[in-house]
MMTF fields as JSON, N, C-alpha, C and O atoms, coordinates in Angstrom:
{
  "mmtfVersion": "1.0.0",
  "mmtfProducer": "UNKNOWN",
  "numBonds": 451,
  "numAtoms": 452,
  "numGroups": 113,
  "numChains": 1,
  "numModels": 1,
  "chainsPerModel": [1],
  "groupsPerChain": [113],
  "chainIdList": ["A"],
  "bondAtomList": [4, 2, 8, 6, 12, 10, 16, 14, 20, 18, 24, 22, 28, 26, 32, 30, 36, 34, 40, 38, 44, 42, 48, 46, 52, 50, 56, 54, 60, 58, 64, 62, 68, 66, 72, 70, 76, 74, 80, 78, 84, 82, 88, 86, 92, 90, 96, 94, 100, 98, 104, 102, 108, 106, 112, 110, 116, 114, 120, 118, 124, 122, 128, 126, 132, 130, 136, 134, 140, 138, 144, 142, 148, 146, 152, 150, 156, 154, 160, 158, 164, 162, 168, 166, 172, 170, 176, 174, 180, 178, 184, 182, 188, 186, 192, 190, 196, 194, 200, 198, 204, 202, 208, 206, 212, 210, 216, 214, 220, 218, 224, 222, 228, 226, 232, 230, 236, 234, 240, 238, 244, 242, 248, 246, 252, 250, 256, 254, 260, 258, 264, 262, 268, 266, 272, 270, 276, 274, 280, 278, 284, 282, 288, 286, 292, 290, 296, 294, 300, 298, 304, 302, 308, 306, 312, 310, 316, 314, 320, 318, 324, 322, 328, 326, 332, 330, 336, 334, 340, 338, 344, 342, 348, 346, 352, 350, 356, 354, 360, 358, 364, 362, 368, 366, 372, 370, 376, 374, 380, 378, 384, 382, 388, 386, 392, 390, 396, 394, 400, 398, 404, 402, 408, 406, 412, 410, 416, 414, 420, 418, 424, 422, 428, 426, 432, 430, 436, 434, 440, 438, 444, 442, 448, 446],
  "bondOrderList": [1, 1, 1, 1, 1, 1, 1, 1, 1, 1, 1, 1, 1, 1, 1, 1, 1, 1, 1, 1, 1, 1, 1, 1, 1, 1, 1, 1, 1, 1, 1, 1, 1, 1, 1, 1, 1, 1, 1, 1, 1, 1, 1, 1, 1, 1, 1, 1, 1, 1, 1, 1, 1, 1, 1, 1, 1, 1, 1, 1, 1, 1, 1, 1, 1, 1, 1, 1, 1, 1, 1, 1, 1, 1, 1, 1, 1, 1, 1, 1, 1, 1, 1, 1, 1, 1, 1, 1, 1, 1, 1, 1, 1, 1, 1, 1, 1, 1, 1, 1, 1, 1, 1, 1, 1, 1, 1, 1, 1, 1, 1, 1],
  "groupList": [{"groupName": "UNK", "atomNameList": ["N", "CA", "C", "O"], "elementList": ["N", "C", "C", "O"], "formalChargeList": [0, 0, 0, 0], "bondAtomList": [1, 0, 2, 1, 3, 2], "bondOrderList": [1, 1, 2], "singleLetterCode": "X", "chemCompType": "L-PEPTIDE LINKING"}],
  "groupTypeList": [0, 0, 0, 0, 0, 0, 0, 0, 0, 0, 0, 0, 0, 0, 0, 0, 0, 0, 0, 0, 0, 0, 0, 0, 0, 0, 0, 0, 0, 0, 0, 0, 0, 0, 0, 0, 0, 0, 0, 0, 0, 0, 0, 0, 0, 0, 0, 0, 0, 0, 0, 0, 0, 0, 0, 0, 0, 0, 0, 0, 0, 0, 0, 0, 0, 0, 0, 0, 0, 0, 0, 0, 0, 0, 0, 0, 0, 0, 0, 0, 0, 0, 0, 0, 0, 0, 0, 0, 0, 0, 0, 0, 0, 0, 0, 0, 0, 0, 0, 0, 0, 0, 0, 0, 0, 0, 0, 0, 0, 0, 0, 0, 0],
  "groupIdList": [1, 2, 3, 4, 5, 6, 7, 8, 9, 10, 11, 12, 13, 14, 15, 16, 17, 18, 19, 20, 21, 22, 23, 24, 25, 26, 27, 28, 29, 30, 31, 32, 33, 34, 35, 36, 37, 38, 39, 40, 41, 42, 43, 44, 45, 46, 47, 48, 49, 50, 51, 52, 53, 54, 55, 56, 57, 58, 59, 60, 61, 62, 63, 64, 65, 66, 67, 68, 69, 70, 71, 72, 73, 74, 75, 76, 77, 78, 79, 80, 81, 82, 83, 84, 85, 86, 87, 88, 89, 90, 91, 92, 93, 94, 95, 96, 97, 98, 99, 100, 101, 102, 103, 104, 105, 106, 107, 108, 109, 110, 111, 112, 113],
  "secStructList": [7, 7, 2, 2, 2, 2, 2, 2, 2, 2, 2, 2, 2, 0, 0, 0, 0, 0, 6, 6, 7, 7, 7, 7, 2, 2, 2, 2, 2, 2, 2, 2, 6, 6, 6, 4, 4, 4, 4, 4, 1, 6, 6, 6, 6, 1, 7, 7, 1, 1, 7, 2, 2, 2, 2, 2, 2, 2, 0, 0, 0, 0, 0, 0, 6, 6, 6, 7, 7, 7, 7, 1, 6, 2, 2, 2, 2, 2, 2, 2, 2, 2, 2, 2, 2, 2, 7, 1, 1, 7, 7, 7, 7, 7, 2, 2, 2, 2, 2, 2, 2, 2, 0, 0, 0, 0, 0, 7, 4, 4, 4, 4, 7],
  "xCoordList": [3.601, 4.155, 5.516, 6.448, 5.517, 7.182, 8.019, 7.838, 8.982, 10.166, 10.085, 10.734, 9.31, 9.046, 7.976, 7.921, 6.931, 5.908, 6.902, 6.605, 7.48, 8.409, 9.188, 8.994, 9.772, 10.535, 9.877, 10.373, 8.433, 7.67, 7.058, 6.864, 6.795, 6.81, 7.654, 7.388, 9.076, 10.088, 10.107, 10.46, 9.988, 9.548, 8.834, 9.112, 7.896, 6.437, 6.691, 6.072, 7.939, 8.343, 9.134, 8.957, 10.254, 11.0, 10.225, 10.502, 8.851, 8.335, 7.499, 7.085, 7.372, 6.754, 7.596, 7.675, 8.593, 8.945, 10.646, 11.124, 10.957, 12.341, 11.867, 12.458, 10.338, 10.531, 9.073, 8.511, 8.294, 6.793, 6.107, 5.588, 5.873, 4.546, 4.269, 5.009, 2.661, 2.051, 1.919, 1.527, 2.13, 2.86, 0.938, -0.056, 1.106, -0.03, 0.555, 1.53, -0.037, 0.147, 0.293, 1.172, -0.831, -0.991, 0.43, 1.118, 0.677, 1.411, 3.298, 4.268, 3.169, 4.546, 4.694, 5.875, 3.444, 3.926, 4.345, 5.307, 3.584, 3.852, 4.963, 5.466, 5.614, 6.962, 8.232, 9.37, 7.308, 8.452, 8.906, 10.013, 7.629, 7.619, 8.523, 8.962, 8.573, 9.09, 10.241, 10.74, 10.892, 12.403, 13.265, 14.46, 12.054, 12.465, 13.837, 13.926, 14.659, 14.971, 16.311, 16.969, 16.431, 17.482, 17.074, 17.764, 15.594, 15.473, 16.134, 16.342, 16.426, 17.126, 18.116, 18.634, 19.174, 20.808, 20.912, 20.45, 21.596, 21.918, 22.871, 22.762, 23.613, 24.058, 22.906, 22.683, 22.187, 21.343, 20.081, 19.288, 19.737, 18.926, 18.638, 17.667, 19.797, 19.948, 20.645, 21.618, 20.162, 20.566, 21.945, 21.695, 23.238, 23.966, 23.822, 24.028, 23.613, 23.096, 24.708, 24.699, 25.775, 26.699, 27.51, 28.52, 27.166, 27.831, 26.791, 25.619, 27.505, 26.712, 26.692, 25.624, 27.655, 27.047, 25.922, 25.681, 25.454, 24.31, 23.133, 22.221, 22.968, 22.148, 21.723, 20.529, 23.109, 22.515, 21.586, 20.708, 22.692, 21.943, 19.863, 19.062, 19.724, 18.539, 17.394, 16.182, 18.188, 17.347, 17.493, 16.364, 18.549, 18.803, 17.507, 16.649, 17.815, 16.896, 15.63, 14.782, 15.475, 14.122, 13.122, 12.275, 13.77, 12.926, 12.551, 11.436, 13.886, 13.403, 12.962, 12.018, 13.536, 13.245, 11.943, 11.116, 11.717, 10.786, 8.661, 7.487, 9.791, 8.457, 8.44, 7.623, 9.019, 9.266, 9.485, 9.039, 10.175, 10.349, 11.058, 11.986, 11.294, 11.955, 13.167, 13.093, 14.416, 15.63, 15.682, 15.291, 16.091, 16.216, 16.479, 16.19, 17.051, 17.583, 16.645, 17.04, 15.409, 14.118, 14.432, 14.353, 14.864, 15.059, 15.984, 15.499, 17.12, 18.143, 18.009, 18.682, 16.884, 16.469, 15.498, 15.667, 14.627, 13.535, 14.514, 14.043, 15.449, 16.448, 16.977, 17.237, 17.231, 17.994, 16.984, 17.158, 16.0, 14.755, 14.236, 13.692, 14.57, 13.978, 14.921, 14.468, 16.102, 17.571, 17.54, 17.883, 17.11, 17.207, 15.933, 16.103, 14.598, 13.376, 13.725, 13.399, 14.089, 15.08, 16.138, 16.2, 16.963, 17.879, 18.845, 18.617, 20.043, 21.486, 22.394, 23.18, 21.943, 23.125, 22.209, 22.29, 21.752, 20.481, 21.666, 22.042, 21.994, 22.599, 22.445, 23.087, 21.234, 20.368, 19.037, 17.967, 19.413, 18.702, 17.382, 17.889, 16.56, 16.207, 15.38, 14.333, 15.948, 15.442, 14.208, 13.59, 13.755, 12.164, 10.987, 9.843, 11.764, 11.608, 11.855, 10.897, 12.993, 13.442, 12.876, 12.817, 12.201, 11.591, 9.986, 9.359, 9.582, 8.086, 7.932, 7.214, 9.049, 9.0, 8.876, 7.745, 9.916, 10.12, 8.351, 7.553, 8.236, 6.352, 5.92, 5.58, 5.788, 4.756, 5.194, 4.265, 6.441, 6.744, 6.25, 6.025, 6.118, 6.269, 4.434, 3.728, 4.349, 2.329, 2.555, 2.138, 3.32, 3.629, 2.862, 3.404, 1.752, 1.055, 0.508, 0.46, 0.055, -0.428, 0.78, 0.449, 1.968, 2.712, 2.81, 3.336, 1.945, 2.382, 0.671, 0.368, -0.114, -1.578, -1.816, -2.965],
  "yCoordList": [-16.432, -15.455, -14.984, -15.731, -13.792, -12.993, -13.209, -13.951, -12.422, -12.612, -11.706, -12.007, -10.5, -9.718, -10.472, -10.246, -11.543, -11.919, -13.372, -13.539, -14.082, -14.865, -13.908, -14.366, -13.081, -12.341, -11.819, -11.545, -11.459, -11.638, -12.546, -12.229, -13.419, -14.615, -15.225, -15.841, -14.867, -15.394, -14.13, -14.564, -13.306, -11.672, -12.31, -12.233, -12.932, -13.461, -14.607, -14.86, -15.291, -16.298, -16.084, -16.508, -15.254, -14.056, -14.137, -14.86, -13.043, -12.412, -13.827, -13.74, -14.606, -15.699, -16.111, -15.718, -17.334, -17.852, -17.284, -17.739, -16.609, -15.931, -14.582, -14.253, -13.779, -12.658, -12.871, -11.984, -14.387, -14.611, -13.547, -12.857, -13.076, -12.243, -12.847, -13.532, -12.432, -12.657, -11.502, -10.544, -11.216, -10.302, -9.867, -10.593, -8.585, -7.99, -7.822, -7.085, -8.542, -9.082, -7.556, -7.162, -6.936, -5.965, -4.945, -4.806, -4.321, -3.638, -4.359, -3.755, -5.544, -6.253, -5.957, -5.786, -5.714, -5.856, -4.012, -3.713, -3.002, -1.78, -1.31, -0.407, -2.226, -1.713, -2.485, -2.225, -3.481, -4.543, -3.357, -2.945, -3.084, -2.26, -0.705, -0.191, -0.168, 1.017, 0.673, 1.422, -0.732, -0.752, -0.702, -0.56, -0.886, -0.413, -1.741, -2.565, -1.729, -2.447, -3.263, -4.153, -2.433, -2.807, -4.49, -5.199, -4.802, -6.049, -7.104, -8.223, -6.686, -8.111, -7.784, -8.174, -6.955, -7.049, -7.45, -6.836, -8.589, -9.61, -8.797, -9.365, -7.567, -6.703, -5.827, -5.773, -5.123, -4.172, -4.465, -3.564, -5.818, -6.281, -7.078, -7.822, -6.793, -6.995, -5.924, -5.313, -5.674, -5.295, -5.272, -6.045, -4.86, -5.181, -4.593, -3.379, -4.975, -4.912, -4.6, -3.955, -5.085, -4.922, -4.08, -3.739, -3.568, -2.045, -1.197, -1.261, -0.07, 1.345, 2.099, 2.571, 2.359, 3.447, 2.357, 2.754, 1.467, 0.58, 1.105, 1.634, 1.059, 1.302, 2.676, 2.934, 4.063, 4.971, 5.692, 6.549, 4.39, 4.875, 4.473, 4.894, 3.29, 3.001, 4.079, 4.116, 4.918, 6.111, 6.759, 6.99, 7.558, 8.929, 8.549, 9.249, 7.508, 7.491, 6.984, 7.374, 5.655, 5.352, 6.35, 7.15, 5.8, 6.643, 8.068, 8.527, 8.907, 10.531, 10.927, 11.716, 10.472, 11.176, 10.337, 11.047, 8.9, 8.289, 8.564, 8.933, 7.996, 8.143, 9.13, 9.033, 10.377, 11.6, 11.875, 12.917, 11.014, 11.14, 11.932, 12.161, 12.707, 13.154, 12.755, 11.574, 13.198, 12.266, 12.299, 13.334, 11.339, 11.284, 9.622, 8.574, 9.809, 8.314, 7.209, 6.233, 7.286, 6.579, 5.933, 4.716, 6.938, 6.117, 4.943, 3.92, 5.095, 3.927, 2.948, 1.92, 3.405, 2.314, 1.27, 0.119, 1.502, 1.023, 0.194, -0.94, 0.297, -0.168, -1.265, -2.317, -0.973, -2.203, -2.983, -4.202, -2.538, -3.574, -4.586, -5.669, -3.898, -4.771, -5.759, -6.882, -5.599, -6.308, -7.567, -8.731, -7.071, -8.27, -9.267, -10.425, -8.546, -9.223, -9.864, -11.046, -9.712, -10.638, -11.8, -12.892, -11.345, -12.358, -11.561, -11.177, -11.236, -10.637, -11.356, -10.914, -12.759, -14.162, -14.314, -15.153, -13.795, -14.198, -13.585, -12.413, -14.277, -13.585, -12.824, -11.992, -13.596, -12.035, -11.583, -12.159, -9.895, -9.644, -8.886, -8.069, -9.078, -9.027, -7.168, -6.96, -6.205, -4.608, -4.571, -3.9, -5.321, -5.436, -5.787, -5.389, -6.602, -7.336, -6.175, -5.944, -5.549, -4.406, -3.249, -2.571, -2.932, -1.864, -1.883, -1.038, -3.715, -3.364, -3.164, -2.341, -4.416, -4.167, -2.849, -2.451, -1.888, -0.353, 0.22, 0.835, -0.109, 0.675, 0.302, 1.104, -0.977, -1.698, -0.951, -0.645, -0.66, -0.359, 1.167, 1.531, 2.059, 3.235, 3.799, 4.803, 2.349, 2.467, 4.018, 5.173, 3.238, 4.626, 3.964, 4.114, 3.323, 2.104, 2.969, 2.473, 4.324, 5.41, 5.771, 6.333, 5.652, 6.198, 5.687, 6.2, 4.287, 3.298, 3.493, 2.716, 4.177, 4.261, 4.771, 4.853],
  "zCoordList": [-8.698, -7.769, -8.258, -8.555, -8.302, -8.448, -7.305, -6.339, -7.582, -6.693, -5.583, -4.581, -5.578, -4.473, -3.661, -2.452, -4.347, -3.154, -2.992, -1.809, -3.171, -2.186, -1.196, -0.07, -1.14, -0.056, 0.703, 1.796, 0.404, 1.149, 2.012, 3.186, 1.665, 2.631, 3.554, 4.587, 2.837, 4.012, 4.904, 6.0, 4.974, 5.54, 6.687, 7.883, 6.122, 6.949, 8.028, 9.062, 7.383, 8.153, 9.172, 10.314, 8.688, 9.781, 11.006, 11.963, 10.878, 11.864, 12.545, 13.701, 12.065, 12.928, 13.806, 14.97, 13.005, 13.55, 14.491, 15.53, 13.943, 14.892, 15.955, 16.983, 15.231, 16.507, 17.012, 17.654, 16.636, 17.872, 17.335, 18.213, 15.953, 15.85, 14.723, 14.017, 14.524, 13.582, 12.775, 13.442, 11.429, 10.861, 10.217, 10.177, 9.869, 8.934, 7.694, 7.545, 6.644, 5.475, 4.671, 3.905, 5.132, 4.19, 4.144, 3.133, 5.381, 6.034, 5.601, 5.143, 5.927, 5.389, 4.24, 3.94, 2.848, 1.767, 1.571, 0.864, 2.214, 1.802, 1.886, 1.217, 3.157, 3.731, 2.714, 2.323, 2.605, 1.591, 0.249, -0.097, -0.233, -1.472, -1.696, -2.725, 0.013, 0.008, 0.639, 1.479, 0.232, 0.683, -1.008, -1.269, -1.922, -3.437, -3.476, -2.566, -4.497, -4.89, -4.443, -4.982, -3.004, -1.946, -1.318, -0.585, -1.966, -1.535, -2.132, -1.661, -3.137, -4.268, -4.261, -5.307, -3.355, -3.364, -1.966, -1.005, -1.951, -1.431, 0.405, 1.492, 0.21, 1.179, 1.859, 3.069, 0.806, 1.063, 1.438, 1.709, 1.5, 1.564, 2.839, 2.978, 3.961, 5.233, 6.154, 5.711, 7.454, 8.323, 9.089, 10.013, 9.269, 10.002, 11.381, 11.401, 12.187, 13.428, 14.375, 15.424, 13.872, 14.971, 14.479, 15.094, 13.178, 12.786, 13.184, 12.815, 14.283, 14.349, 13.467, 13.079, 13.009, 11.33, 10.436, 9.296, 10.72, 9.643, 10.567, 9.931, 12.001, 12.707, 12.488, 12.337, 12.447, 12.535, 11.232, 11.136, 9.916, 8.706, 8.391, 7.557, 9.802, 9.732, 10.482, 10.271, 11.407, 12.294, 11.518, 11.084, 10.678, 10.164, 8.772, 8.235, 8.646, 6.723, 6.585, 5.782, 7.799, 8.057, 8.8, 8.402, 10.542, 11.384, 11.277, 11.525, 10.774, 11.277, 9.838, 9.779, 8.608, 7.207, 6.505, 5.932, 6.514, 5.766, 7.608, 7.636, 8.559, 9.54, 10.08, 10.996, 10.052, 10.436, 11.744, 12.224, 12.47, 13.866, 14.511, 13.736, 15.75, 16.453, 16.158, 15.819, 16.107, 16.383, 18.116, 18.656, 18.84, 20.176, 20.728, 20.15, 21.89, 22.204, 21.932, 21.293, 22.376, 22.096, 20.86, 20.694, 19.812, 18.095, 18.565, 19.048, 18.434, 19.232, 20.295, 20.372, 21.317, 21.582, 21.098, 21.501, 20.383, 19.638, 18.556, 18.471, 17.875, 16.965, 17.608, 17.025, 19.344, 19.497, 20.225, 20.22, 20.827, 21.042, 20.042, 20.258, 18.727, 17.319, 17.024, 16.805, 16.968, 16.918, 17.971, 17.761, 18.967, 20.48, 19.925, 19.543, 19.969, 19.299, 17.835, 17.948, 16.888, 15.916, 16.273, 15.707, 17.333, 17.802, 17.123, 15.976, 17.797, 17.984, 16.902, 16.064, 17.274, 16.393, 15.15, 14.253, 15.231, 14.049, 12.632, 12.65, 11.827, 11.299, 9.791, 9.15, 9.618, 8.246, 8.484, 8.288, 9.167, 9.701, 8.231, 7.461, 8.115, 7.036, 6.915, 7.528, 6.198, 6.266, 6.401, 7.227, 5.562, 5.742, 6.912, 7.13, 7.437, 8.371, 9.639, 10.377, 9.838, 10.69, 10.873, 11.898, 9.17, 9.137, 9.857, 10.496, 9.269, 9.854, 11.386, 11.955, 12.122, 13.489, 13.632, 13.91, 13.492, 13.828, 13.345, 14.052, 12.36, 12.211, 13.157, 14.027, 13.314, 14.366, 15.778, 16.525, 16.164, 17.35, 17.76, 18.914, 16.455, 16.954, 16.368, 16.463, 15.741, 15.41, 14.188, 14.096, 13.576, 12.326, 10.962, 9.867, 11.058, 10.071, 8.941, 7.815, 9.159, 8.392, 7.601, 6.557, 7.727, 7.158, 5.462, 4.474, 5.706, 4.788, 4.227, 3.322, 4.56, 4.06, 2.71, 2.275]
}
């Protein structure tokens, strides 16, 4: 196994054991893959959750430009529903991990087809 399918697994472990889901393997790895190489830098490769410019850079670049969403409050709330479902104190919040919740939440699974 490479170094992208271990981060995958702890990805996997993330979503088990800190946010109670059982993760879709397939779907974890597409999203893993289209976080490109922001996974192996150690900053970029996590979420800051209690900076709002990190949050808004996750609506402006994920939600509305990669899943093509509306911009609208809904985006921001779904961001901090995923954040609470992660745990707040949790303190590496993992992109990958953030991003799939957000697919899973907004059932954007085609995006990744």
């Amino acid at each position: 196994m490479g170094k992208r399918d271990d981060l995958i697994e702890k990805y996997a472990a993330d979503l088990r054991e800190k946010c109670g889901m059982e993760p879709d393997m397939e779907l974890l790895t597409k999203v893993t893959i289209g976080c490109g190489p922001s996974i192996y830098d150690a900053d970029a490769a996590t979420v800051a959750a209690s900076q709002e410019h990190e949050l808004e850079t996750v609506k402006d670049n994920f939600l509305v430009k990669k899943l093509g969403l509306e911009d609208g409050p809904e985006l921001m709330e779904a961001i901090n529903a995923v954040v609470e479902t992660y745990g707040r104190s949790e303190r590496n919040k993992y992109r990958a991990v953030v991003y799939y919740m957000l697919v899973k939440h907004f059932g954007k699974d085609g995006a990744y087809a």
